[in-house]
C-alpha positions as CSV (number, residue, x, y, z in Angstrom):
1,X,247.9,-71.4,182.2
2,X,250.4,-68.7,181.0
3,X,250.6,-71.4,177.7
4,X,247.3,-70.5,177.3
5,X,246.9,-66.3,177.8
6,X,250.5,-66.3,175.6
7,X,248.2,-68.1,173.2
8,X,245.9,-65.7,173.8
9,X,247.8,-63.0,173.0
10,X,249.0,-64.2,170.1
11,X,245.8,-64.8,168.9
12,X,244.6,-61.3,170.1
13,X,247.4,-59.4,168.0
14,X,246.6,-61.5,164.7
15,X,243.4,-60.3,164.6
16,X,244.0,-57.1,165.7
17,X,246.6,-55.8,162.7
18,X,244.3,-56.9,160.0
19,X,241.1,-54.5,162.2
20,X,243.7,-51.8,162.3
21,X,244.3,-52.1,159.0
22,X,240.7,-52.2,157.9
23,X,239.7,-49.5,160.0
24,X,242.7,-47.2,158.0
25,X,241.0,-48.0,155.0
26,X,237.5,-47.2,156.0
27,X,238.4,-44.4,157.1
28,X,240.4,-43.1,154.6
29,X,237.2,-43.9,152.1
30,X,235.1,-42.6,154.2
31,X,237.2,-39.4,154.5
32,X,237.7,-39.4,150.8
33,X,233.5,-39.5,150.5
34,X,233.1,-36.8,152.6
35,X,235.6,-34.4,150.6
36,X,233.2,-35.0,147.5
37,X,230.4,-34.3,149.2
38,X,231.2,-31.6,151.4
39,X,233.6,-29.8,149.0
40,X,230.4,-29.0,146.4
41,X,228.6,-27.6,148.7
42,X,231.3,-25.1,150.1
43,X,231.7,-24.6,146.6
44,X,227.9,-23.3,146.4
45,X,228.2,-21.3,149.5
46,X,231.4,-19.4,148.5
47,X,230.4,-18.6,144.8
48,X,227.0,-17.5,146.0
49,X,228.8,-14.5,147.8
50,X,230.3,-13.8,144.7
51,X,229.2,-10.9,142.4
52,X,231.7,-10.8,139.7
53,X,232.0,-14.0,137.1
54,X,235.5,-13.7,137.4
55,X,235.6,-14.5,141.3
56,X,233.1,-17.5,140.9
57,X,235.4,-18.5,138.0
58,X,238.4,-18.8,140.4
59,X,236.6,-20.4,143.0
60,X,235.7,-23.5,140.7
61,X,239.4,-24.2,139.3
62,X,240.4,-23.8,143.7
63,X,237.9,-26.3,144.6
64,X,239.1,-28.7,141.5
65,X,242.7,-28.3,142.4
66,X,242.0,-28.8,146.4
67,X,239.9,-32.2,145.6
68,X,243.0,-33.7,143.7
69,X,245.5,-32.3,146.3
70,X,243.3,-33.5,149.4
71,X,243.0,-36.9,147.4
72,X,246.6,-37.5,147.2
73,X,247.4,-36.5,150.9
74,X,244.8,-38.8,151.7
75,X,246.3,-41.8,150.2
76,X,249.9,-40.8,151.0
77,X,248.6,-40.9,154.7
78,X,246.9,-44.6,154.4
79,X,249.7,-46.0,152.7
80,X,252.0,-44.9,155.4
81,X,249.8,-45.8,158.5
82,X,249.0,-49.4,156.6
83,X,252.9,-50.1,156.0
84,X,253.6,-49.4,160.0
85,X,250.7,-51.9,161.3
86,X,252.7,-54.4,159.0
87,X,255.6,-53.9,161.1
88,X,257.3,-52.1,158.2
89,X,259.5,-49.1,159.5
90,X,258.8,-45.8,157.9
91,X,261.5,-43.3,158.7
92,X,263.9,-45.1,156.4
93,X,261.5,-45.0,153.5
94,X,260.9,-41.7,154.4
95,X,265.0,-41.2,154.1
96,X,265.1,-43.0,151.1
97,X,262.0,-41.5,149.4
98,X,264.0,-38.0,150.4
99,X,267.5,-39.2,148.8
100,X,265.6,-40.8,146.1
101,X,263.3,-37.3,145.2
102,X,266.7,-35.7,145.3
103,X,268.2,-38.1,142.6
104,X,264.7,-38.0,140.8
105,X,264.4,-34.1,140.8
106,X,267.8,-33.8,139.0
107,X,266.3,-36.2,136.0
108,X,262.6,-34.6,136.2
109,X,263.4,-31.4,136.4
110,X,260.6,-30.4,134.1
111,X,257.9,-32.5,136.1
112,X,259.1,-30.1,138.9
113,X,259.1,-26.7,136.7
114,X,255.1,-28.1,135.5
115,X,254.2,-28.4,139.4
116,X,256.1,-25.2,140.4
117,X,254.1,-23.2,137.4
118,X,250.9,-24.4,138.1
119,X,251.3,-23.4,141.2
120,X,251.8,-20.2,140.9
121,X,248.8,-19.8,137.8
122,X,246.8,-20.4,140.5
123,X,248.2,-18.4,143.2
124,X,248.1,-15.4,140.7
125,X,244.9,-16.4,138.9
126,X,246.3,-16.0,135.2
127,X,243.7,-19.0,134.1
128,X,240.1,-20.1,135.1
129,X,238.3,-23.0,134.2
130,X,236.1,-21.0,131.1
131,X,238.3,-18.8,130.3
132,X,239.6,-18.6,126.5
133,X,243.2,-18.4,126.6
134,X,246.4,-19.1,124.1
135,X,249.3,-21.0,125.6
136,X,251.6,-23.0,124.7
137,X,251.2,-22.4,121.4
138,X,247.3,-24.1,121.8
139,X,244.2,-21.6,121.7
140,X,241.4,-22.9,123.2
141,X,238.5,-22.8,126.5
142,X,240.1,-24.0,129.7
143,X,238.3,-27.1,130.5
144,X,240.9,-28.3,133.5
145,X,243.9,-27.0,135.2
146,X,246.0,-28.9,137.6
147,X,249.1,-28.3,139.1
148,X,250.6,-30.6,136.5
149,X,249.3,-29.7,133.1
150,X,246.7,-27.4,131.3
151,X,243.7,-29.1,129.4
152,X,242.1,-27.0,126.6
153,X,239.7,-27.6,123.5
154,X,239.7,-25.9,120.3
155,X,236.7,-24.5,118.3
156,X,236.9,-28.2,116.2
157,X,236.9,-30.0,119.8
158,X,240.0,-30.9,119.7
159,X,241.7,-31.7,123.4
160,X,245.2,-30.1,124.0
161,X,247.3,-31.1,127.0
162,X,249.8,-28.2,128.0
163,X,252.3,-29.3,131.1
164,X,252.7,-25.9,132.8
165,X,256.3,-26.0,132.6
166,X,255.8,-25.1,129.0
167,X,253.3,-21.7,129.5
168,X,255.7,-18.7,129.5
169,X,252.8,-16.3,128.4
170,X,249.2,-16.7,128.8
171,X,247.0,-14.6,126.3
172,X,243.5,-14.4,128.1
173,X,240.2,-13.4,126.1
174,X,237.9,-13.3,128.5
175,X,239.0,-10.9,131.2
176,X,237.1,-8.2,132.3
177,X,236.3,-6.9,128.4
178,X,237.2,-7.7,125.1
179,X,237.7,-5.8,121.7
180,X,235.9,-7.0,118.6
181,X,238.1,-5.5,115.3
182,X,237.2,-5.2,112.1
183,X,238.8,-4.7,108.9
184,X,236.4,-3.5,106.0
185,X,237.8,-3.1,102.7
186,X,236.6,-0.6,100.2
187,X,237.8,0.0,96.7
188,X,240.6,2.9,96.2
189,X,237.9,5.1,94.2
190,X,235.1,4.6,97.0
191,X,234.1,7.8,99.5
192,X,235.7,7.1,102.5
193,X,234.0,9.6,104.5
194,X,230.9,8.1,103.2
195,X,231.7,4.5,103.8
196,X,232.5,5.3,107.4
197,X,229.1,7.0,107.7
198,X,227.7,3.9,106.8
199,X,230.0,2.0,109.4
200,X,228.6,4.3,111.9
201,X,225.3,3.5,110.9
202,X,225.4,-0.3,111.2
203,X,227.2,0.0,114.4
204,X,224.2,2.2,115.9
205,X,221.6,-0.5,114.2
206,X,223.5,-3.2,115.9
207,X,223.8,-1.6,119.1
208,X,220.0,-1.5,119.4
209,X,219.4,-4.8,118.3
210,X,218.2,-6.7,121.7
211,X,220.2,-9.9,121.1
212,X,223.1,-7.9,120.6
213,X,222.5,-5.2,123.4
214,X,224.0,-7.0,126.4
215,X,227.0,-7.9,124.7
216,X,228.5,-4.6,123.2
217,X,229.3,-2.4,126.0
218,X,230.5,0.7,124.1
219,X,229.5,2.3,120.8
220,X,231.3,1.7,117.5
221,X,234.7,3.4,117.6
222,X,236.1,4.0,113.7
223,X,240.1,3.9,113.9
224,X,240.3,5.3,110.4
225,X,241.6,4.0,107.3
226,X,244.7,1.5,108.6
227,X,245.9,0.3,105.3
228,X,246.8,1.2,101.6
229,X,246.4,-2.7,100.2
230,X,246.9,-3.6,96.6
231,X,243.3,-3.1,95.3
232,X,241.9,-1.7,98.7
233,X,241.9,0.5,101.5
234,X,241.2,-1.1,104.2
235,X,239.5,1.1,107.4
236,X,239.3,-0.2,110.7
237,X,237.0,-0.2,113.7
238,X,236.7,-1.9,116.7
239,X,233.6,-2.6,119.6
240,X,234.1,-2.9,123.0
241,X,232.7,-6.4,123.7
242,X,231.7,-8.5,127.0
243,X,234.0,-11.1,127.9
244,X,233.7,-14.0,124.7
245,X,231.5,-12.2,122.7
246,X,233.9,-10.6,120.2
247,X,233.7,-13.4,117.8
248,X,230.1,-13.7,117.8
249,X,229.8,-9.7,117.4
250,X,232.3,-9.3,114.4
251,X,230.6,-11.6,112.9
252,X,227.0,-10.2,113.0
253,X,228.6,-6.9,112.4
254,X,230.2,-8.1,109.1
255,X,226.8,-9.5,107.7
256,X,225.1,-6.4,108.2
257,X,227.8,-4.3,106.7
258,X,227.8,-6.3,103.7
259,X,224.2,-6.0,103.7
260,X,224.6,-1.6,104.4
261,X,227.4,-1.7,101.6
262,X,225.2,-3.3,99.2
263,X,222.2,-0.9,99.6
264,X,223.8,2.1,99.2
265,X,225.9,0.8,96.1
266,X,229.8,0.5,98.0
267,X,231.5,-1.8,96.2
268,X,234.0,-4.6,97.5
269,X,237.7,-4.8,96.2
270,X,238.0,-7.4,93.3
271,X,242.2,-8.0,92.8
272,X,242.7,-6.4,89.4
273,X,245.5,-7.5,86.9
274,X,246.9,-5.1,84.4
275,X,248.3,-7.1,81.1
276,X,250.7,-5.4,78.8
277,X,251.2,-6.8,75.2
278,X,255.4,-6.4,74.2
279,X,254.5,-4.9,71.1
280,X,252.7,-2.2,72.2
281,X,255.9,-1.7,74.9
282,X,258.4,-1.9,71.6
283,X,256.4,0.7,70.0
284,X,256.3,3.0,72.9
């Protein structure tokens, strides 16, 4: 009789590491589903309190970087619970893993300088997923930002992968406002007061322009003449822009100058070569 309940038993705890098991698994799927599907919709609720594009902005890199972060923990717990069903101690692989990340972190030190800046670009909110941004030497819109690396593509679609530990400055375009500059040049005999009346012009014609309206929040500001070139003078001026619209707002502005200019007869600089025969320099 005790033969048979020690059988039992046996039997009992065979089945019963392989359920324990499973139901780790399930669970950590089923709190892995749940993440996805719950973490969207705080998303929703949280940026519809917004009123800034900035702020919602921020909250969709946050809710990017908490999926992967939750997603790891979540696996790191499963593995762990899994390997103690199997009998398999964990506080020495925990001792080991902690004498091991010490030997690691001395040979991957910049795997921890990528996790330590990403970190704190999100903590002080230097990038958002949309923004346009230089770093790294790479200009582009931020398309993904981890704690590990910086994903970004270029006006040709190009992909660039920045590792955080390489960003020591970040040059962000679309915060708050942006400047759109323009450099005309005129040739050295033209009217300057005359072309900047026409600058003026354009810049009020633009300004009116409905498809144009939203996006320049300022009117035309005319620096002045900034340079003496070779065969022009060069006078700048400048719009104050809504967030990544400066390109799009040069541009229109520079079609319609050239347009003003050639109405009114201001000519462009053509670079001009001045040839001197020798023999007329011997019989000077």
């Amino acid at each position: 009789m005790e033969n048979n309940y020690q059988s039992l038993q046996i039997l009992i705890n065979s089945f019963a590491t392989p359920f324990r098991i499973g139901v780790i698994v399930l669970l950590a799927v089923a709190t892995h589903a749940a993440i996805r599907r719950l973490l969207p919709r705080l998303r929703e609720t949280v940026v519809s309190r917004q009123e800034s594009p900035d702020a919602v902005q921020r909250v969709h890199t946050l809710t990017r970087v908490l999926r992967y972060t939750l997603t790891v923990a979540i696996g790191v717990i499963a593995v762990l619970s899994i390997l103690s069903e199997l009998g398999i101690s964990v506080a020495p692989l925990l001792g080991a893993a902690g004498v091991a990340g010490i030997a690691i972190g001395f040979g991957a030190q910049s795997l921890v300088k990528d996790y330590f800046s990403g970190f704190f670009l999100l903590l002080e909110n230097q990038i958002r997923i949309g923004d346009i941004i230089e770093a790294g030497g790479k200009m582009g819109t931020v398309e993904e930002l981890t704690l590990r690396y910086l994903r970004l593509r270029d006006y040709s679609g190009n992909v660039h992968y920045v590792p955080n530990g390489q960003i020591t400055v970040v040059t962000n375009m679309s915060r708050g406002f942006a400047y759109a500059v323009i450099d005309l040049g005129i040739k050295h005999d033209e009217d300057v007061d005359r072309v900047i009346g026409a600058m003026r012009e354009v810049g009020a014609e633009l300004r009116q322009d409905p498809a144009f309206a939203p996006k320049i929040l300022a009117d035309l500001e005319i620096a002045g003449v900034n340079q003496w070139a070779d065969s022009a003078v060069v006078i700048r001026c400048r719009f104050q822009v809504a967030p990544r619209e400066q390109w799009s707002v040069r541009r229109e502005y520079l079609r319609r100058a050239k347009a003003a200019f050639d109405r009114q007869g201001i000519e462009m600089p053509l670079p001009r070569l001045k040839l001197v025969r020798p023999e007329i320099l011997a019989g000077a």
